[in-house]
N, C-alpha and C positions, 0 to 999 in steps of 0.2 A: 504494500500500500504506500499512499505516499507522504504519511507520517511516518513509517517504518524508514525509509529512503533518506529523508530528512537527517533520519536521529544518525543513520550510518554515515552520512557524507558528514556530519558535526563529529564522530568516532573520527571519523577517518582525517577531516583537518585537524584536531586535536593531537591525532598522533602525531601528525606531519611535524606540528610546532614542537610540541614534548620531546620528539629522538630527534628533532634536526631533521627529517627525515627528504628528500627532493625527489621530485620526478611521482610517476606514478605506483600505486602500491600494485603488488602484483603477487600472487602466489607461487613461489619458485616450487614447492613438493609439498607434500603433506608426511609429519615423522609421528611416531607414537610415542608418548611417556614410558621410560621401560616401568613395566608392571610390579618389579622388585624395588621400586625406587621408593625413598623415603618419601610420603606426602608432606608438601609446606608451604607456608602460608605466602602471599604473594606480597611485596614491600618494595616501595618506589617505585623505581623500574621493573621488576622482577613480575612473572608472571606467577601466579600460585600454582604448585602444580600437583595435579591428581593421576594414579598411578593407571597407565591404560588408555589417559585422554588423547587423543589425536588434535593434532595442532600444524596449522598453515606455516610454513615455514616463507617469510616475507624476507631475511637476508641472513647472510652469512656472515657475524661480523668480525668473530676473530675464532682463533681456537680452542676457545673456553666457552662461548657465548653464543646463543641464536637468536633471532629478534622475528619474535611468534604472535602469532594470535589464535585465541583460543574460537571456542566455540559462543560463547556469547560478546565477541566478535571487541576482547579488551586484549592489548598489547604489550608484551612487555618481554625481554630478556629470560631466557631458559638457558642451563648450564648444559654444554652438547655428550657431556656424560651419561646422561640421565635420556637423552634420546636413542633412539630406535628408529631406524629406514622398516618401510611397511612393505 
């Protein structure tokens, strides 16, 4: 709908400004939480993560870090230990 539309383009310039972020967002793959992962709370930057969840992988930013979006379509840093290729 297009209150629905709204709230995500306001998601989406939000994150733009929040990580610095340019250009367009784009889904590079989709990775899985591993299932053995310790679940934790999500803070600052950091997405929360839950064991299992599958999450949009939007860039790669270093070798420690993924810059994700979850399923209710919020943004933030995951540690790429804790990921899984599906």
């Amino acid at each position: 709908t297009l209150k629905e539309c709204k709230k995500e383009e306001k998601a989406d310039r939000e994150f733009q400004k929040r990580f610095k972020f340019e250009g367009n967002i784009s889904v590079l793959t989709q990775m899985m939480v591993d299932p053995a992962a310790v679940e934790k709370r999500g803070s600052g930057k950091h997405l929360p993560l839950r064991r299992g969840e599958i999450l949009d992988v939007i860039q790669f930013t270093s070798q420690e870090q993924i810059l994700c979006r979850n399923s209710q379509r919020r943004y933030g840093y995951v540690p790429r230990a804790v990921m899984l290729h599906l």
